[in-house]
N, C-alpha and C positions, 0 to 999 in steps of 0.2 A: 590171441594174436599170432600169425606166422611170418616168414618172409619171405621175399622173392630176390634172387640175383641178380644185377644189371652188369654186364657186362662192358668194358670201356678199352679200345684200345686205341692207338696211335700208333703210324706208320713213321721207321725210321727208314731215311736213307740217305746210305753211306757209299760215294765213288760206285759203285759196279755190282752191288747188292742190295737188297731189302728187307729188313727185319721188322716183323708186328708183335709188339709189345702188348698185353694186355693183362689190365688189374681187375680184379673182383671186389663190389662194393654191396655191404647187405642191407635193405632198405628196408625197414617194417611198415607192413601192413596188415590191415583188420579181417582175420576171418569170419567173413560174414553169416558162414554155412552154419555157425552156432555163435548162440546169444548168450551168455551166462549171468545171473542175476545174482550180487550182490547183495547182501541184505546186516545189518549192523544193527546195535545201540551204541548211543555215544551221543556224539553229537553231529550235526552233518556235514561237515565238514574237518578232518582232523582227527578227531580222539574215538576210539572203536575201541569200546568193552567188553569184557567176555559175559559180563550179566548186567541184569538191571534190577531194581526189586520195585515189587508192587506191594503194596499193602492191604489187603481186606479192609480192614476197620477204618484208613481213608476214606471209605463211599459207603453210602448206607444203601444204593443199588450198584448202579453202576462206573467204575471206571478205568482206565486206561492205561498202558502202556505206549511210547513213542517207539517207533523204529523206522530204520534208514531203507530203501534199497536205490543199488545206480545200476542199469546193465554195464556189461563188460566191453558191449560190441556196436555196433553205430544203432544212432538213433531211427526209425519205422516212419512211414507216411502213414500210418493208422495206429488205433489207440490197440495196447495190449494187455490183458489181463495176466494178472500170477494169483494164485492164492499159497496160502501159510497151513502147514499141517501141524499138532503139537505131538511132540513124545517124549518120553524118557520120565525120569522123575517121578513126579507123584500126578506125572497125566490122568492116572486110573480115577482120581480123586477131585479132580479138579475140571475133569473136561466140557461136564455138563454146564461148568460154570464161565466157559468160557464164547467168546463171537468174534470169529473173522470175517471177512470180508472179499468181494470182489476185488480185489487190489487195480487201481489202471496205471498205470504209464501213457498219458497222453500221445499222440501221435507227434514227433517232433522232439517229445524230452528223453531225456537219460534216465531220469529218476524222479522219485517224490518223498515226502514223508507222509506215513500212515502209522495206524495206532492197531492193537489188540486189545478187543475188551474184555473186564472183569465182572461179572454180579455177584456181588457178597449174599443175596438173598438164595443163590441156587446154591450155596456151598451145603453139601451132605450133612456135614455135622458143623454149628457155627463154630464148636472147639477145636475145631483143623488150626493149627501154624500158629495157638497162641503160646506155645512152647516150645517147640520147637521148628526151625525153617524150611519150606519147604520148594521145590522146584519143578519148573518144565520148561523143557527147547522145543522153538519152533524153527522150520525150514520151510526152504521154498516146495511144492510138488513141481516137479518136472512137466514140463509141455512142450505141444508145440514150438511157442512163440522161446520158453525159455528152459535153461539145463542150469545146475550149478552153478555158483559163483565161486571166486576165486578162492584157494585153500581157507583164508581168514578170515572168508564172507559168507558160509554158507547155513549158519546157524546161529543163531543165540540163546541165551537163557533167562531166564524171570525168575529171580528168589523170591517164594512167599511169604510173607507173615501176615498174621492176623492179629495184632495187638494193639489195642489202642488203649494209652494212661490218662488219668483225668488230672489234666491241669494241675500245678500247684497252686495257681493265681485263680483258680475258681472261683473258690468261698471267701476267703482274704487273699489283700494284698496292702504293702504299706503303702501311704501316700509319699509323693501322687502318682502312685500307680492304684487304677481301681479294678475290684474283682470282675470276673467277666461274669457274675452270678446276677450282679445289676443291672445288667442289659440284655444277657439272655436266661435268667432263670435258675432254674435248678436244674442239676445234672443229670444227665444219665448217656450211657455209652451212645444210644441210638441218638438222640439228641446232638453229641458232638461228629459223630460219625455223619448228621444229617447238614452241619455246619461246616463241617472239613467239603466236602462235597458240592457246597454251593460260593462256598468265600475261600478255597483254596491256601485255607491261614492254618498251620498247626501251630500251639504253644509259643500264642502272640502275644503282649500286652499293651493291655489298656492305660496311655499316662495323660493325668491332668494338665501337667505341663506342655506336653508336645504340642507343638503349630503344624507342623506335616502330619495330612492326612495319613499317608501311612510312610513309613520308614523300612523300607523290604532290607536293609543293611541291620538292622535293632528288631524286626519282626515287631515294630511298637506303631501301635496306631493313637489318634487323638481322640479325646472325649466324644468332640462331633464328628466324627467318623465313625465310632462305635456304635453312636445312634443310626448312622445311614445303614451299615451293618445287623444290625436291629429288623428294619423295616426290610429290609433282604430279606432275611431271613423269615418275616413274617408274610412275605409274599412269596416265597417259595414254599412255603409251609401250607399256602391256600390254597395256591396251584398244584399241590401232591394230594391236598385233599379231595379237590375237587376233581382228580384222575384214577382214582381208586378208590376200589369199592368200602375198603375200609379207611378211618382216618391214620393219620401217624402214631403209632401208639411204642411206649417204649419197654427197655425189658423187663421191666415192673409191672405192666399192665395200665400205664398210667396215659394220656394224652399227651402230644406234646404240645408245649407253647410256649411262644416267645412272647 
């Protein structure tokens, strides 16, 4: 943003003279000659983090990161593209594993929300980040349409891990809470990684008691809820089959099944 001066006077006069008085008044306006792009995690309106973390062992292929961007400068009568570069951190390690995107800004808006994706299957070694945390920043590339955003908006970060714990409500649980081993089986990492991925629930519980299908304040769902989750799951499980050339198999060697 820059400004421009408008200048303001008024004519005094006084018996047999004339004196012009003039004030200086500074009005901001938008330098149009550049655009600078904005880009955040947080949330979109308000709160701007300096990272966000993803997790591997959340998705058994693919999934996501949220992030923000607004330009700086007025809004275009045509749609404009940005794209995301990553670096720093353990980019060396991770890049292959990573998909960005054509990013748009609609013709007419300021901004949007868009995502960066993750595939846990392209990682190098699956033992990356289950011990220790790992990282990469992404920025805008510069173009045409856009340059930098503001000092606090020009980058973000992604903590990695790769750790997923198996339940302690697996195999038991007291009543009426029931084990999630009764509705989906027997455990295995790929298995819950495959469940985290499609029902969006880590380390939820199943109670006999509860009337609300699910409870996102207790992370507790109902008996019959569990069963609709169930049959989710068993139709997600056909539809990956029947997409790939091999079926779902886990790190045992075993098939999976719900």
């Amino acid at each position: 943003m820059r400004t421009k001066h408008i200048i303001h006077c008024s004519l005094a006069v006084a018996l047999l003279t004339a004196a012009a008085s003039c004030t200086q008044e500074t009005v901001s306006t938008y330098d149009t000659s550049r655009t600078g792009l904005d880009i955040w995690v947080g949330t979109p309106v308000g709160a701007v983090f300096e990272s966000t973390t993803y997790n591997y062992s959340y998705a058994y292929e693919e999934g996501s990161v949220t992030f923000y961007a607004q330009i700086s400068g007025m809004p275009a009568d045509h749609d404009r593209t940005f794209r995301l570069e990553p670096f720093g951190g353990d980019s060396s390690l991770v890049v292959s594993t990573i998909r960005t995107e054509d990013y748009v800004i609609p013709a007419g808006e300021i901004g949007g929300t868009y995502n960066v994706w993750f595939n846990t299957q392209l990682l190098s070694d699956p033992a990356l980040f289950t011990t220790n945390e790992g990282s990469i920043s992404f920025r805008v590339v510069p173009s045409d349409e856009f340059g930098l955003g503001s000092e606090n908006h020009q980058q973000f970060t992604v903590r990695l891990r790769n750790y997923l714990a198996k339940p302690d409500n697996w195999e038991t649980a007291n009543f009426p809470r029931q084990p999630l081993s009764k509705f989906f089986g027997t455990y295995s990492r790929v298995k819950y990684q495959f469940m985290i991925e499609h029902l969006h629930l880590i380390d939820f519980e199943i109670n006999y008691n509860t009337q609300t299908a699910y409870d996102e304040e207790l992370n507790v769902v109902s008996t019959a809820y569990a069963v609709h989750l169930q049959q989710v799951m068993q139709i997600a499980l056909e539809e990956y089959n029947a997409t790939h050339d091999t079926p779902l198999t886990d790190e045992f060697g075993n098939l999976v099944i719900f």
